[in-house]
N, C-alpha and C positions, 0 to 999 in steps of 0.2 A: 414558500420555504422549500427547502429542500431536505432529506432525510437518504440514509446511506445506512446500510445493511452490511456487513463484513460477513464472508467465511472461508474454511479454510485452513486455520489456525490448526495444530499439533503438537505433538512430542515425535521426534526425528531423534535418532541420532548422526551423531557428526559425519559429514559426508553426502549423509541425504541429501532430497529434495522436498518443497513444499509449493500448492498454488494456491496464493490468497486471491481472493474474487471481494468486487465490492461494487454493489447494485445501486444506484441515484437515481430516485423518484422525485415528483413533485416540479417543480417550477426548475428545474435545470436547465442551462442555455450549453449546447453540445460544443460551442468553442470556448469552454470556460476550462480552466486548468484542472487537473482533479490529481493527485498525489497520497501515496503511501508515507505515514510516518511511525516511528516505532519510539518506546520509551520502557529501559529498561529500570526495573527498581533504583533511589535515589538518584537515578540519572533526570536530565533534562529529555524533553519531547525534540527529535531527531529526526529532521527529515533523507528519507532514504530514497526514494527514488520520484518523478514527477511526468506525468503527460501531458501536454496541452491540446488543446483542440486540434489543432493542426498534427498532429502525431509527437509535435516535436520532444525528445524525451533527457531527461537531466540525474543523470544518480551522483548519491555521496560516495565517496571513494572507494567505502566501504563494499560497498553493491557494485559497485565495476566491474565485469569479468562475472561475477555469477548469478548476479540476479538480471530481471527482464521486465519490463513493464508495460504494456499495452492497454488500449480500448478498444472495445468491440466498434463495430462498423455504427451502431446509431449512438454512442460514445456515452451510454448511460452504466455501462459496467467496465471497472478497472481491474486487472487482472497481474499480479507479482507474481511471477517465476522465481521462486528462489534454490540456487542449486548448491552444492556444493557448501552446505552449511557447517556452520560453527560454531560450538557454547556461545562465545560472543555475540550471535545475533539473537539468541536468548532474548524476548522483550513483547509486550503487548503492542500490537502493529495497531495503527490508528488509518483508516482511510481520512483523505481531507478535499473538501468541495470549495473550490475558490471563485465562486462567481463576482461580476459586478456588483451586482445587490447581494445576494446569498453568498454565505459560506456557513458552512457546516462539516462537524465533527462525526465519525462513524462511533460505536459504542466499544471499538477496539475486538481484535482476539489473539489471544495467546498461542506463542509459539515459543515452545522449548527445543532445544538441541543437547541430548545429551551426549555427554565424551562418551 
């Protein structure tokens, strides 16, 4: 199994910055995809930004321009830059482990942006 630890999370106000980290222990394979998602009250779970093993990285439109995504060099922590924030990204940020066999959900943490 795999298991994922998230931190990071805050209250910003608008404009801010935030750097969410998210640590993958256990039976992880380092070329397996690993992604941030976020879900804001009555909304649906949203994925916002994604790594692959190979570096390659993918964001929702929304994260374009100011957020940033990376893995460390042995590819067990994932790490969102988010800049330039906005109420709108207001939302419990979920890490997510996409392995072959595993996949696994982090326990989420909260990030607020206040106007």
């Amino acid at each position: 199994q795999v298991q994922l630890v998230e931190s990071g999370g805050g209250l910003v106000q608008a404009g801010g910055s935030l750097r969410l980290s998210c640590t993958a222990s256990g039976s992880m394979v380092a070329a397996s995809t690993m992604a941030w998602y976020r879900q804001a009250p009555g909304n649906q779970r949203d994925l916002v930004a994604s790594v692959s093993g190979d570096g390659t990285t993918n964001y929702a439109d929304s994260a374009k321009g100011r957020f940033t995504a990376s893995r460390d060099s042995a590819k067990r922590t994932l790490i969102l830059q988010m800049n330039s924030l906005k109420p709108e990204d207001t939302a419990v940020y979920y890490c997510r482990y996409l392995g072959v066999i595993y996949r696994a959900w982090g326990q989420g943490t909260q990030v607020t942006v206040s106007s």
